[in-house]
N, C-alpha and C positions, 0 to 999 in steps of 0.2 A: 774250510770256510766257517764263520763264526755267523754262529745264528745270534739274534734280537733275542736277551733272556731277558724276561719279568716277573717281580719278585710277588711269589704271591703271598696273600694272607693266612698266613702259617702262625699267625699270635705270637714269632720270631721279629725282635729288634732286628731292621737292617741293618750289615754292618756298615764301620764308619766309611766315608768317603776318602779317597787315597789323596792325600796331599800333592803339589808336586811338586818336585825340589826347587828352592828358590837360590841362586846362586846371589852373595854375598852383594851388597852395597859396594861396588868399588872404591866412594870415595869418602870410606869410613863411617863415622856416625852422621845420621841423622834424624833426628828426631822431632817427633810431629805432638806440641804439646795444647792442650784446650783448660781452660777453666771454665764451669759454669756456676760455681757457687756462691757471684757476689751477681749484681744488676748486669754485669757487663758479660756477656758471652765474647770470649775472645780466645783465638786462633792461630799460631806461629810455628814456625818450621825452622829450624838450626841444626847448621850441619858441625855445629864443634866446636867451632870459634866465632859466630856469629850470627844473627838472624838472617835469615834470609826473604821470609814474609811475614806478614803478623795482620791480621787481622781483629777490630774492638767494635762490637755496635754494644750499645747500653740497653738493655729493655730487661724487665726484671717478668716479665710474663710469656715472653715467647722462647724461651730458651730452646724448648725441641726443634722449634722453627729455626732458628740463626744458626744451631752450629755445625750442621754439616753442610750447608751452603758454606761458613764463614770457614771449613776444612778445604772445601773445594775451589776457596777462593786463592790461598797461600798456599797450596799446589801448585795450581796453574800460575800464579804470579812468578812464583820459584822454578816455574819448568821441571815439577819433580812427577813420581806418581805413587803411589800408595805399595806399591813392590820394593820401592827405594827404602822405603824408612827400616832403620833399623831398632826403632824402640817407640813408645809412649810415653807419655808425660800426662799423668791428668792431679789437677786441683782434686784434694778430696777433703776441703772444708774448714773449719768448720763452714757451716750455711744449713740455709733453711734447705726441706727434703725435698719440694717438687725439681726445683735447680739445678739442686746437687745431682740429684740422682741421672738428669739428662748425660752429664760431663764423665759421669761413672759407666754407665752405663754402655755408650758409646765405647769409651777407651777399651771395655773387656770387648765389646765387639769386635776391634780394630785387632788385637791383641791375640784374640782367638783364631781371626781369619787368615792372619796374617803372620800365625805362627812369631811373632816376637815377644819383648819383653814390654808388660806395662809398672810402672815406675811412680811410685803416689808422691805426692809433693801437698804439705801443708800450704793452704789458699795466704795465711799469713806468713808463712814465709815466701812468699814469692811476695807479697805487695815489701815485705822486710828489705828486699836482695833488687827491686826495683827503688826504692828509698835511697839504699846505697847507690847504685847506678844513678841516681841524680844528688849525691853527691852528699847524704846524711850520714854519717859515721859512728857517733857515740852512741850513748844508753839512747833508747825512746821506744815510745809504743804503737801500735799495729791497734788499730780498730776496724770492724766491720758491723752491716747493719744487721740483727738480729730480729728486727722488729718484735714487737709487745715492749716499745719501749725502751730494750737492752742491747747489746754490743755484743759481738763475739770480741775479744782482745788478747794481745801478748805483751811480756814487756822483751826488750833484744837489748844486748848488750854491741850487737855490730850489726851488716847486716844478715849476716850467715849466722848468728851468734844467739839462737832465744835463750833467755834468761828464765820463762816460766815457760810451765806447759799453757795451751790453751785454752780460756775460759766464756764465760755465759756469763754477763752481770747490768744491771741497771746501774748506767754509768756515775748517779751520784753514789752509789757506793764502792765505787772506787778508790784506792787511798791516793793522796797527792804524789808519794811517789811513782806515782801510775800517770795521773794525771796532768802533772806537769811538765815533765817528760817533753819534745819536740815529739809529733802524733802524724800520723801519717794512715789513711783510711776512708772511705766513707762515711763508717760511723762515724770519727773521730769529727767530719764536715758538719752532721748532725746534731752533735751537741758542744757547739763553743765555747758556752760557758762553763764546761767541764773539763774538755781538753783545750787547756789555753793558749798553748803554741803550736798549735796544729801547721804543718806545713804543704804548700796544696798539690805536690806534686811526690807520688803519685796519686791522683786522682780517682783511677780504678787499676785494676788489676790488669798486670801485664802477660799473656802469657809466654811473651820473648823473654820477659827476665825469670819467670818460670821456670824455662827450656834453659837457660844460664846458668840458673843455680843447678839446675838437674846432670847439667856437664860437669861441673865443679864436682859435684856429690859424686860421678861415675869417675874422672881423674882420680880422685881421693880415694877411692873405693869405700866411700861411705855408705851406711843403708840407706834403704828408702825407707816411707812408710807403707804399710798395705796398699793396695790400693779399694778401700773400704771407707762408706760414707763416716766424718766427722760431725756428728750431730750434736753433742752437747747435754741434748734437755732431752724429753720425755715427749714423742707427737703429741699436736694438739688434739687429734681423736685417742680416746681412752673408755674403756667400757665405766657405765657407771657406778659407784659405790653403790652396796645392795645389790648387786644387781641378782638377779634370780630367773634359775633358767626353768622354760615351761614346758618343757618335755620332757615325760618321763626317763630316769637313768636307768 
């Protein structure tokens, strides 16, 4: 007979908890992708060839709040459950840090507990690969709102296709061939007079063409990126120049 053991206080790490085996996805991939790093917290589930739910609310302040309801929501619409999926997909930016980090953060959770793989996807390349999916094809540019003013941006030669890595810039000093470009983004809705063929769809970030491109890249046996926040700049907290410490060394 097995007695009730309790681990005592021995200044000894418990060891790890025993997993328990998870028998495969029978109906191959599916993958459960989120974005939080532009206004729109958004939510989708594709099992390979297709969406199956997707979920977008817009709010640039409640991001902790929306996205695991908005997980819970393209679950249950898809009739799947969180044992099905066999991979993650997370936006990892660029964007501002409180955002970001909601959609990072999450995804290592999801990814840890559930023993699969998490999968980084550039936030611009998914609005890129949504652009194509409505039907933009040639060279043009990806903006996103950076706020103090500036733009995260790329330029894409298709929509799978970036042309530059991605940047941080106040859009008047962007060059025309940047600018003129057909524009597809948030930021890009922001400054008109800069980007002048701005086209309005998409609007925000998709994370079904996220989960799209992320199939593509797994066919092709392409990498991924880490899945590690894309920031850009430097926080806006920074200790102060001089600064001088008042405790003795």
């Amino acid at each position: 007979m097995f007695r009730n053991t309790r681990f005592r206080r021995t200044g000894r790490s418990r060891p790890p908890p025993v997993r328990p085996h998870r028998a495969p996805y029978s109906g191959g991939v599916l993958l459960l992708a989120f974005d939080t790093a532009t206004p729109a917290v958004t939510a989708a589930l594709h099992d390979g060839e297709r969406v199956l739910a997707e979920s977008t609310v817009v709010d640039a302040r409640r991001h902790g709040e929306l996205l695991v309801p908005a997980v819970d929501r393209v679950m249950a619409t898809a009739g799947r459950t969180l044992a099905d999926l066999t991979g993650i997909v997370v936006g990892v930016g660029p964007g501002p840090y409180t955002g970001l980090r909601v959609g990072l953060v999450t995804a290592a959770a999801f990814g840890d507990a559930l023993d699969i793989p998490v999968h980084g996807v550039c936030t611009l390349d998914g609005l890129a690969w949504a652009a194509g999916e409505a039907g933009l094809e040639g060279p043009f540019t990806v903006a996103t709102d950076a706020r103090r003013k500036e733009v995260y941006w790329a330029r894409y030669d298709g929509p799978a296709q970036r042309a530059t890595e991605p940047a941080v810039d106040r859009p008047a000093a962007l060059t025309e061939e940047v600018t003129t470009l057909p524009s597809v983004g948030p930021g890009a809705v922001l400054y008109p007079d800069v980007f002048t063929a701005h086209r309005p769809d998409p609007a925000h970030q998709s994370a079904g063409a996220l989960a799209a491109l992320a199939v593509r890249r797994l066919a092709a046996g392409e990498p991924f990126a880490p899945a590690l926040p894309m920031y850009l700049r430097r926080p806006d907290a920074q200790v102060p120049a001089g600064y001088k410490a008042v405790l003795p060394t």
